[in-house]
N, C-alpha and C positions, 0 to 999 in steps of 0.2 A: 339389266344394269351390269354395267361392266366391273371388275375390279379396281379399274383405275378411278373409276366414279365414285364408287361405295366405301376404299379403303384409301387409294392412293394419295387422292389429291388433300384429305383431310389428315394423313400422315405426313407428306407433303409440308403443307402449313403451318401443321402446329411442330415440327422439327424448326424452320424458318420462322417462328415466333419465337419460338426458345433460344434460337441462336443471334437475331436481333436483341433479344433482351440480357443475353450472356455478356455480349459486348458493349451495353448501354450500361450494363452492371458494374462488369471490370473497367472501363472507361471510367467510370465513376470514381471508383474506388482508387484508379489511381490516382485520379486532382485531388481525391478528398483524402488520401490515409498520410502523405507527408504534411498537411491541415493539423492533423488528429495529434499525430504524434510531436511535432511542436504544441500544439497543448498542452500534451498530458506532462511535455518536460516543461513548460512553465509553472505547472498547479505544482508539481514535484520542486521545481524551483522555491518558490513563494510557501508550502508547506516548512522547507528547509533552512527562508532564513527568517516564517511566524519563527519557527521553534527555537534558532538561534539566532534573533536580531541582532546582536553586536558581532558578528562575522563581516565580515567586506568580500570573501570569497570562501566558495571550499574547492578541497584536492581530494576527489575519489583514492581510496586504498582499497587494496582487499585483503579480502574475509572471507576463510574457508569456511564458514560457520551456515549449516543449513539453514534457508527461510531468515538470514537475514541477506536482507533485496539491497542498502544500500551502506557505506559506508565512508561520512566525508569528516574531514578534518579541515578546521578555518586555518585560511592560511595566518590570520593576524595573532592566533594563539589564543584566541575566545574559547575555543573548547572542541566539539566534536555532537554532528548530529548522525544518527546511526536506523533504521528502520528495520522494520523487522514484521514477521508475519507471525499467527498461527493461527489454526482451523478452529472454528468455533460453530455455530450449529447451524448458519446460512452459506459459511465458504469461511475463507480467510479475513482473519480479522487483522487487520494491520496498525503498526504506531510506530511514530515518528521521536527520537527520544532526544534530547537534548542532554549533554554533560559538560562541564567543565573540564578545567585539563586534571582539576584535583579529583575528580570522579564524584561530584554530587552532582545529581540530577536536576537541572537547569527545570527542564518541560518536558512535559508528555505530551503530545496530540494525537490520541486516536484521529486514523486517516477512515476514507469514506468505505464501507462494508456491505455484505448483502446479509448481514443480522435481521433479525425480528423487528418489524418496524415498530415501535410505542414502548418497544421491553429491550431485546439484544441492543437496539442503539443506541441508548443510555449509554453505553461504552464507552459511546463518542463525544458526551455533554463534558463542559470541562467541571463538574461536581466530581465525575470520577476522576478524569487524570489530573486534575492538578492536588490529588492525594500524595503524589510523588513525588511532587518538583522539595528542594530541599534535604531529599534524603540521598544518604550514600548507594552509591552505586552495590547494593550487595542484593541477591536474590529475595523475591518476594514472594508470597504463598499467596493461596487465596483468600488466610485467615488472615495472613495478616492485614489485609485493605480491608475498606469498606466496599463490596461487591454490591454490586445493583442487584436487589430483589428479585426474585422469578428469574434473571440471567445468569446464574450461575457459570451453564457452558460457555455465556458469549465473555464474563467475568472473567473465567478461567482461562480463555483467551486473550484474553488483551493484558490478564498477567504473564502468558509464557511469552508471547511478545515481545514485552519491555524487560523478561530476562532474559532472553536472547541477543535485545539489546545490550543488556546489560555485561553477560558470558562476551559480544563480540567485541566493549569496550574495552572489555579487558583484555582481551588478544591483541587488538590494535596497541594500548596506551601502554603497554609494556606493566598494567597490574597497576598501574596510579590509582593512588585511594587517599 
């Protein structure tokens, strides 16, 4: 048996399979990823004005402040919705904060997470976050909420979060309280 029998032609092919499906792949990917990504800024949209329904629009600003992802202000004068991330014990746990121009906390929305599913996502039920809405914008500990049970780390996360939120609100609004 020759070489070209026993190795070539089946190195041959399966290179020519892999490079057919390389290009079936990336082909793919690229009708599907500008799909994807007007999605993800619709859900971002629609998260932005759940958290602040009296807005008509927002204006991106920035935010030197790490880990927090986004930072808008309504243009009508309703207030300011602000996001923000930290690590908690599946990845980042993120939320969506709502404030007024006076700086009390409109709404919280934990956003969607790779948490402990039946325990860390509690994070996201609004029993936890709507513990906040109403209060002034001033750091929160873990004592001071009521943390979900058995979630501590994911708890602890979805508080540095919304003080993150909270730290970039006050960079932006000039310290309003």
């Amino acid at each position: 048996m020759s070489f070209w029998n026993s190795a070539g032609k089946p190195v041959l092919v399966l290179v020519l399979v892999c490079l057919i499906a390389g290009i079936v792949l990336s082909s793919a990917n690229m009708v599907t990823a500008p799909v994807i990504a007007a999605n993800e800024e619709e859900e971002k949209a629609q998260t932005y004005f759940a958290a602040l329904p009296e807005a008509d629009h927002f204006t991106p600003v920035e935010c030197a402040i790490e880990n927090v992802t986004a930072v808008l202000q309504a243009d009508n004068g309703a207030g300011w919705v602000i996001t923000a991330q930290s690590r908690g014990y599946g990845g980042q746990v993120p939320a969506a904060v709502a404030f007024s121009p006076d700086g009390t906390i409109l709404r919280v929305i934990m956003m969607a997470n790779s948490e402990t599913p039946g325990l860390g996502q509690k994070v996201t039920e609004e029993a936890f976050s709507q513990q906040f809405s109403g209060r002034a914008a001033t750091a929160f500990t873990i004592d001071s909420i009521d943390a979900v049970s058995g979630a501590t780390i994911s708890s602890r996360a979805a508080v540095n979060a919304i003080d993150l939120a909270i730290e970039a609100f006050h960079e932006v609004s000039g310290g309003a309280q």
